[in-house]
DRENTIKE-961481 format. One record per atom (N, C-alpha, C): residue in one letter; atom name; x, y, z. Coordinates in nm, 4 decimals. Atoms other than C-alpha are relative to their C-alpha. Layout:
BEGIN
SITE   residuo   atomo          x          y          z
SITE         A      CA          X          Y          Z
...
END
This chain:
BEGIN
SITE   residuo   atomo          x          y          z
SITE         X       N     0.0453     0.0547     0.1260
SITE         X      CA     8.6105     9.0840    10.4649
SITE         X       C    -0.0421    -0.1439     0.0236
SITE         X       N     0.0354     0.1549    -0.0167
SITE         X      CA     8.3792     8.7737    10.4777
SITE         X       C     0.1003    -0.0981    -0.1170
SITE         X       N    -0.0917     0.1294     0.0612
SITE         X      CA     8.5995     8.4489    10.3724
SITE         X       C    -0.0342    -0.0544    -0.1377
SITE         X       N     0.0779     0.0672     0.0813
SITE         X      CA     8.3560     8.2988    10.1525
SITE         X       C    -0.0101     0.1408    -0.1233
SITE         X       N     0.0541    -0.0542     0.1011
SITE         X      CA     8.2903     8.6124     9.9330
SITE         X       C     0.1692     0.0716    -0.0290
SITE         X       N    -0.1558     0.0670     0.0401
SITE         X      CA     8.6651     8.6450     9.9325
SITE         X       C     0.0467    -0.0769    -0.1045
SITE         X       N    -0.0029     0.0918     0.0490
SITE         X      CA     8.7055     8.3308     9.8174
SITE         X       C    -0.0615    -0.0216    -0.1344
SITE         X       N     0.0933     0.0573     0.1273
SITE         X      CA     8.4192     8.3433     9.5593
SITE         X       C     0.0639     0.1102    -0.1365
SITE         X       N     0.0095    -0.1161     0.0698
SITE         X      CA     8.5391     8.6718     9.4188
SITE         X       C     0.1409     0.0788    -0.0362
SITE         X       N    -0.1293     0.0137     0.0099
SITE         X      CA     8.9085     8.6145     9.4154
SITE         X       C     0.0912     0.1390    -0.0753
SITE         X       N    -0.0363    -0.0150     0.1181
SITE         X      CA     8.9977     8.6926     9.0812
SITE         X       C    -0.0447     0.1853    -0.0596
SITE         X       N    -0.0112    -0.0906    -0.0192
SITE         X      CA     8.8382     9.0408     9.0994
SITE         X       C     0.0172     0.1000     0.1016
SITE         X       N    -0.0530    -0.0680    -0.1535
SITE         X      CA     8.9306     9.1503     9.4470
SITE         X       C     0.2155     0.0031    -0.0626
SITE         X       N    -0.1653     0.0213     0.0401
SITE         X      CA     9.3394     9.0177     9.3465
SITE         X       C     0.0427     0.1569    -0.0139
SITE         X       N    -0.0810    -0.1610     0.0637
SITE         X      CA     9.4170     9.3559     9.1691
SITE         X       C    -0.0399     0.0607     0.0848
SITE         X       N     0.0871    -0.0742    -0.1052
SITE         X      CA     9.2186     9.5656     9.4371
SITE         X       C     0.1375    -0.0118     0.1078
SITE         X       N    -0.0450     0.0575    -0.0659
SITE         X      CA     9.4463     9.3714     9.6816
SITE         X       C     0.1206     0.0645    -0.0172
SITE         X       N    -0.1305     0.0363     0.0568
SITE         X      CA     9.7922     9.4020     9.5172
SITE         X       C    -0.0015     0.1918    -0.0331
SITE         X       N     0.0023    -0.1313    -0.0355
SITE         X      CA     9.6716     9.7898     9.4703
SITE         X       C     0.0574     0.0976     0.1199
SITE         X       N    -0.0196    -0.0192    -0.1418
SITE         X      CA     9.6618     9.7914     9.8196
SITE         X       C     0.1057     0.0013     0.0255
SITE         X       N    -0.0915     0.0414    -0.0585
SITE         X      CA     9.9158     9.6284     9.9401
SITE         X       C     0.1171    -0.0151    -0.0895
SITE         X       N    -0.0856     0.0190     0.1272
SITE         X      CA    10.1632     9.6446     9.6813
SITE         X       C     0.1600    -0.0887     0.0168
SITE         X       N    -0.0761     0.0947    -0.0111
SITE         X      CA    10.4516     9.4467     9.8347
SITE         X       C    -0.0833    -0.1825     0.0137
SITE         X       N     0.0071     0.1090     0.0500
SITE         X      CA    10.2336     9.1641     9.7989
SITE         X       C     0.0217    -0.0353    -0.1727
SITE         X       N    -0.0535    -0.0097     0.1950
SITE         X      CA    10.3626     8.9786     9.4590
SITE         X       C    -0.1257    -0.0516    -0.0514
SITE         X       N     0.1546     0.0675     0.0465
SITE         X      CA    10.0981     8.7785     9.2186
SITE         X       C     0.0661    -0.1218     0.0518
SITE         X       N     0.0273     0.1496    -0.0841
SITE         X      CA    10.2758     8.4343     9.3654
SITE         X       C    -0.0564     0.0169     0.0805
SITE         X       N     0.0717     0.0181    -0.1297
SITE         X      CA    10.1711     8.5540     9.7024
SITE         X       C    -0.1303    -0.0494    -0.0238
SITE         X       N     0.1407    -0.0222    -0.0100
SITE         X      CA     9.8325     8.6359     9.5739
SITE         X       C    -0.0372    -0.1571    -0.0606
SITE         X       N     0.0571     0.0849     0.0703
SITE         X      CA     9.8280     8.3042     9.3599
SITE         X       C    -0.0212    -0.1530     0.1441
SITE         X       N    -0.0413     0.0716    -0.0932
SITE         X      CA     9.9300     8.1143     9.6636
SITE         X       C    -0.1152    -0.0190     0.0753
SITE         X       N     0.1258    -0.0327    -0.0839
SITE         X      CA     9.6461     8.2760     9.8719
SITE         X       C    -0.1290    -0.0429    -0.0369
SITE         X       N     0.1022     0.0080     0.0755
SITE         X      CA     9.4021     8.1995     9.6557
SITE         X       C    -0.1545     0.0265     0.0735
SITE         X       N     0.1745    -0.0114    -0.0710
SITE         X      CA     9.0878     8.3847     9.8437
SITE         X       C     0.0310    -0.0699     0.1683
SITE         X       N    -0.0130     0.0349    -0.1347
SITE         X      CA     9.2347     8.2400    10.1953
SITE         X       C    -0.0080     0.1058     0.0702
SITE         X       N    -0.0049    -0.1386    -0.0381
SITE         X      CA     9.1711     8.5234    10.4197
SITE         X       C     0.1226    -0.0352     0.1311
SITE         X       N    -0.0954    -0.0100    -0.0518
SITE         X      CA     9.4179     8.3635    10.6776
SITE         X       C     0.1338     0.0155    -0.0229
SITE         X       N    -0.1059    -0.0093     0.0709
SITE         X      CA     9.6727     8.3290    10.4701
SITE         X       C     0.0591     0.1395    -0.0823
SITE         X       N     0.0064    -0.1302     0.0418
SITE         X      CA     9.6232     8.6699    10.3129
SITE         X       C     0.0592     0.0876     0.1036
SITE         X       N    -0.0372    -0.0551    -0.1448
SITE         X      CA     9.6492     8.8271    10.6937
SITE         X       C     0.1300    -0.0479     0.0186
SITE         X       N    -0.1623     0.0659     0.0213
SITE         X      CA     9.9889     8.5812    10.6923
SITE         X       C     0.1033     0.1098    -0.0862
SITE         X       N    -0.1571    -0.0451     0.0878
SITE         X      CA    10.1374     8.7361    10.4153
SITE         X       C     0.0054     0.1152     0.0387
SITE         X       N    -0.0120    -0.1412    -0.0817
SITE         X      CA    10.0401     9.1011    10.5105
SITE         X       C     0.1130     0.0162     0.1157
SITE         X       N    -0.0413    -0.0219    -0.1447
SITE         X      CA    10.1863     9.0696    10.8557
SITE         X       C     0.1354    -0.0041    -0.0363
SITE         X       N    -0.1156     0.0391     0.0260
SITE         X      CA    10.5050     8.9211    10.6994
SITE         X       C     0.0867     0.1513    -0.0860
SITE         X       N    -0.0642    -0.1338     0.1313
SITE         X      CA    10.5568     9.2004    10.4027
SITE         X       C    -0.0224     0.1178     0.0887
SITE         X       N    -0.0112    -0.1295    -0.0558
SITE         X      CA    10.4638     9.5248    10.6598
SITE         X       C    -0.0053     0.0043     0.1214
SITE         X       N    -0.0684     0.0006    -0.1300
SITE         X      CA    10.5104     9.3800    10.9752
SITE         X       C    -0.1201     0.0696     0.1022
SITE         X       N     0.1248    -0.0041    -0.0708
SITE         X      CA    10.1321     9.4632    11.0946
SITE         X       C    -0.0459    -0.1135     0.0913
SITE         X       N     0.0893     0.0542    -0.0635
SITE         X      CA     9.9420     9.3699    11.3800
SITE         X       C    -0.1284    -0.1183    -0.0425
SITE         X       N     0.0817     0.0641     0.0639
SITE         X      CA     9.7025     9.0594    11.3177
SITE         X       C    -0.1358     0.1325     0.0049
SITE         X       N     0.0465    -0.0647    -0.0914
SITE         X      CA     9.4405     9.3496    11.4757
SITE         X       C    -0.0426     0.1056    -0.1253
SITE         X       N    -0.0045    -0.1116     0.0852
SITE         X      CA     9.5243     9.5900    11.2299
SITE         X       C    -0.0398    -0.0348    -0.1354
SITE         X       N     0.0704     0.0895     0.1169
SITE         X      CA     9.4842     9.3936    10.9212
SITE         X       C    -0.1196    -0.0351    -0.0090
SITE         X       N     0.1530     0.0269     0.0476
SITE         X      CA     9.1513     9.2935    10.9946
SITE         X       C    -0.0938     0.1584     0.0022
SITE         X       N     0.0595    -0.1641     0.0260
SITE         X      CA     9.0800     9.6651    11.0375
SITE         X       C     0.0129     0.0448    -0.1520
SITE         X       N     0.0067    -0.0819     0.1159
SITE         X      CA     9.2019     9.7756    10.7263
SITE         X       C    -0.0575    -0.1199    -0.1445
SITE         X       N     0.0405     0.1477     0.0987
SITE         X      CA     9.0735     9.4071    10.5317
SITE         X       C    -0.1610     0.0565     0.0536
SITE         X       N     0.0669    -0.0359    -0.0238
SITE         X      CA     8.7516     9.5605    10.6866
SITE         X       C    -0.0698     0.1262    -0.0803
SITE         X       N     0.0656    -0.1101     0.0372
SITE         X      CA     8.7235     9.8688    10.5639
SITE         X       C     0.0314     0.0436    -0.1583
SITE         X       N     0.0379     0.0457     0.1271
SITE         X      CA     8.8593     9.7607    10.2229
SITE         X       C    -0.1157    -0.0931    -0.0885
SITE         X       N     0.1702     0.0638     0.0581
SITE         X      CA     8.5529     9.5377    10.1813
SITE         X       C    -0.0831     0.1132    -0.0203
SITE         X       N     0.1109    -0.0802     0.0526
SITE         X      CA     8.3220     9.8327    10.2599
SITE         X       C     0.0418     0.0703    -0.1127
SITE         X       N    -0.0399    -0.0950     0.1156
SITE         X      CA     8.4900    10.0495     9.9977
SITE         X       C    -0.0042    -0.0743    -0.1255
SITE         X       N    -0.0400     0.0717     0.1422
SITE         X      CA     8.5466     9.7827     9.7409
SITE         X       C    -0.1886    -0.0980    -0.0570
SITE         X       N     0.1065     0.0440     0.0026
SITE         X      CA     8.1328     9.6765     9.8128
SITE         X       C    -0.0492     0.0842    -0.1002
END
């Protein structure tokens, strides 16, 4: 997922996100605000994923969510 359209598009990606990943909370997400490193941070922390893997599946939630 590019950073910038991330970033721009926050606020309707969030729920998408929190769908996803559902042990993220809304502080995390408020925290994150559109950071995609920080996003990959919290992931890794809450399910204990590969940095590797995360950008795989932060990948192929962009195309689906395009």
């Amino acid at each position: 997922m590019n950073a910038d359209i991330l970033k721009g598009n926050w606020k309707q990606v969030k729920g998408k996100i929190k769908e996803k990943w559902g042990k993220l909370t809304d502080d995390d997400l408020d925290v994150i605000e559109g950071k995609r490193d920080q996003l990959i941070g919290k992931i890794q922390e809450r399910y204990g994923l590969s940095k590797d893997e995360i950008e795989k599946q932060l990948d192929d939630f962009d195309r689906r969510a395009a």
